[in-house]
C-alpha positions in Angstrom: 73.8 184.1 14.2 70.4 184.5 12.1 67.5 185.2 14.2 65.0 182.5 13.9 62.3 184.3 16.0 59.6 181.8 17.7 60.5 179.0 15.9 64.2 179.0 17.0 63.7 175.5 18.5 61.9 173.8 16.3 63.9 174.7 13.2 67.3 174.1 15.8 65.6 170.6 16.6 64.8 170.1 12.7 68.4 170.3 11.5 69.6 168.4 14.7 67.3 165.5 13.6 68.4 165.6 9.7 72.2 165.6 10.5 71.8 162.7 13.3 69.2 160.9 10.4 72.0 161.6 7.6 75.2 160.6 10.7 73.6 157.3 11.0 72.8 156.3 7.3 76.5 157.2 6.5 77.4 154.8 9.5 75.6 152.3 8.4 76.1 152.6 5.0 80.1 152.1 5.7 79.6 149.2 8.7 77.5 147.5 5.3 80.2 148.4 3.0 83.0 146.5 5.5 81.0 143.7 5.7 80.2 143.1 2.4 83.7 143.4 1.4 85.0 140.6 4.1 82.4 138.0 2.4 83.3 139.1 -0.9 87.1 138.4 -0.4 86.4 135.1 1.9 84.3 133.8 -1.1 86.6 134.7 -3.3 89.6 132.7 -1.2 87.3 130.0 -1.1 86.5 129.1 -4.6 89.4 130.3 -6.3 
């Protein structure tokens, strides 16, 4: 493992942020994507 001298736990804290940051925007991005989807096709069943 690289040594990250003093600042071990505030680089550690910095990536843990970014990945939990970039986690949640692909989650929501997907949970958007599902949704969007089921309105598109019931619209679609509905006027055609």
């Amino acid at each position: 493992m690289m040594d990250l001298g003093r600042y071990a736990a505030e680089v550690i804290s910095a990536w843990g942020a970014s990945l939990a940051l970039l986690g949640g925007l692909v989650w929501w991005s997907l949970r958007r994507d599902r949704q969007v989807r089921a309105e598109l096709e019931k619209t679609e069943r509905d006027n055609g």
